[in-house]
N, C-alpha and C positions, 0 to 999 in steps of 0.2 A: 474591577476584575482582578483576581488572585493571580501568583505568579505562573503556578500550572494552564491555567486557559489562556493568558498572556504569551506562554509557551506554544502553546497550540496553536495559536492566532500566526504565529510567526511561522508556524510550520505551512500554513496556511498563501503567507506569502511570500514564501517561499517557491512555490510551485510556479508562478508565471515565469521565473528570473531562471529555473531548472528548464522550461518548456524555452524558452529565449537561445539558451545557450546550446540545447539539442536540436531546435531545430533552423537556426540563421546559422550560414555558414560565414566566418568571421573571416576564414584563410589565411588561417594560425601555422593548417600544417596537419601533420599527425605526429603523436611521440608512438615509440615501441619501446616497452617491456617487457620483461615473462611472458614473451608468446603474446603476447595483447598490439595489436596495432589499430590505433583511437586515434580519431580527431581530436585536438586540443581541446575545443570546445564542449567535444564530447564528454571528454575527461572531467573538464570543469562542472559540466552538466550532470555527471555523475555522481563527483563529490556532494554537489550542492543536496540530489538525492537523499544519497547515505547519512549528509546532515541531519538533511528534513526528518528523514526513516528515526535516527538515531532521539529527536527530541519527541517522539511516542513515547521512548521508554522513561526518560528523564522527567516528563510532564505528569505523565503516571505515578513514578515510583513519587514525584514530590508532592505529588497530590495526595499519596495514600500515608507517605511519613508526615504530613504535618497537619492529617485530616483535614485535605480543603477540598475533598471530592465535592462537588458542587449538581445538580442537574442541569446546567452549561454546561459542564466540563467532560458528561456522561453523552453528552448530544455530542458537541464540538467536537471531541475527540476522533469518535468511528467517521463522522463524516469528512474530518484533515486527512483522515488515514483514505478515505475511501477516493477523494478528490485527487490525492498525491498520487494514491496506486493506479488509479483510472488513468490522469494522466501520462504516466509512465509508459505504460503496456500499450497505449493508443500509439504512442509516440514509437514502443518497440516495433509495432506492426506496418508504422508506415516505413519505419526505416528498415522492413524486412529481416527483422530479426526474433520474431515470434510469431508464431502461426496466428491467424487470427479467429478462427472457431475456437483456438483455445480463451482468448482476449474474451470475447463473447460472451464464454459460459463462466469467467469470471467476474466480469462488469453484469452481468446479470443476475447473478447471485449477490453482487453490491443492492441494486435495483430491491433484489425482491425484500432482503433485510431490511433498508430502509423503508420502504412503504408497509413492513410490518411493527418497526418500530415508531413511525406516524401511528398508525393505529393502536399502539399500546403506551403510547405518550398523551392522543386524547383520551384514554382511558385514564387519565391521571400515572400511567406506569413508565419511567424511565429504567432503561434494562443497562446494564454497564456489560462490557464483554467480557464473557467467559473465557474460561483458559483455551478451549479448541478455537476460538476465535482469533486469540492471539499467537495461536501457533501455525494458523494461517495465515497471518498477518507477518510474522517473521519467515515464513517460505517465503511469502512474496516476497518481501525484502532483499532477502538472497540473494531469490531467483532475478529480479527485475538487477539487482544491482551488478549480480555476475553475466545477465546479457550487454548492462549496459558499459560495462568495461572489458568486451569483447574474449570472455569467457576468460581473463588472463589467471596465468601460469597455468590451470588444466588446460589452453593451449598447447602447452608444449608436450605434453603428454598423450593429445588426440582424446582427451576426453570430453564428450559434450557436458560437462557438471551444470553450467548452465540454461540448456534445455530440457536436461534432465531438472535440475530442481525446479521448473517453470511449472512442469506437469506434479510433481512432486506438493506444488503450490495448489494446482489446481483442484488435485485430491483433497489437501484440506480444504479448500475451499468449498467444494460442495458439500463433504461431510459437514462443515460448520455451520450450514447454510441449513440442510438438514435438519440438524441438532435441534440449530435453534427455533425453525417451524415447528419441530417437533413439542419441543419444550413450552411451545404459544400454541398450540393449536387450539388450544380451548375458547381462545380469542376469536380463531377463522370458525369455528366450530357453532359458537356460539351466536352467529349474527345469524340477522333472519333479512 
């Protein structure tokens, strides 16, 4: 296994030890800053996040500078991304911090891309993500990270930034989702 899917794998386990920390209350406390007032664990729980978030980009760019793009690495990747983000957003909604219709029609849109990318991976076809992919993929980010450290410093201003970029997310999200039916349909088209 190359350094980049090794990357990925980590981002991978990373996600139980994020879900741990968000949701066992340890009774650390809370810290405040900039308008943010988190449980410790939260905080912690957050960071580990923005890690995880953070070694998408790192696993990619090293994948594409040292040509180790692999088809592992084209499968493993959307699904570390889609596992992390799924857990997040679950996690936002039980702790009433995002609405959950919205959580829905983005894990659902998870759902339908990968059972279309099953279907064009038994056709022999691995699809790597396109740019409107990945810029859904960085709203989320954002979004999930500025709910999960309690909207800070636009706290202090009364701005919701982070419910605002939640939906923000979810518009890419569906357009992405779109796109890329769009861009396969010949696939759903084609079967009898």
């Amino acid at each position: 296994m190359n350094i980049p899917n090794r990357i990925t794998v980590s981002r991978v386990i990373m996600i139980p030890i994020f879900v741990i920390f968000m949701l066992v209350d340890f009774g650390w406390g809370k810290v405040s800053f900039l308008g943010a007032n988190i449980l410790v664990g939260h905080l912690i729980g957050a960071i580990i996040f923005i890690v995880a978030s953070v070694t998408d980009f790192i696993d990619g760019y090293y994948a594409r500078k040292h040509n180790l793009v692999t088809n592992l690495g084209k499968f493993l990747d959307p699904l570390a991304d889609k596992l992390l983000v799924s857990a997040a957003l679950i996690i936002l909604v039980q702790l009433d911090l995002a609405p959950a219709w919205v959580v829905i029609v983005i894990i659902s849109r998870e759902f339908a891309v990968t059972g279309l990318r099953l279907i064009l991976a038994e056709g022999g076809e691995v699809v790597a993500a396109k740019q409107l992919g990945k810029i859904k993929m960085w709203t989320q980010i954002i979004a999930i990270s500025a709910l999960l450290l309690d909207n800070i410093v636009f706290e202090l201003f009364s701005i919701p930034f982070a419910l605002i970029m939640l939906y923000v997310s979810m518009f890419f999200t569906v357009w992405s989702g779109w796109d890329y039916f769009y861009a396969n349909r010949r696939v759903l088209l084609d079967s009898k």
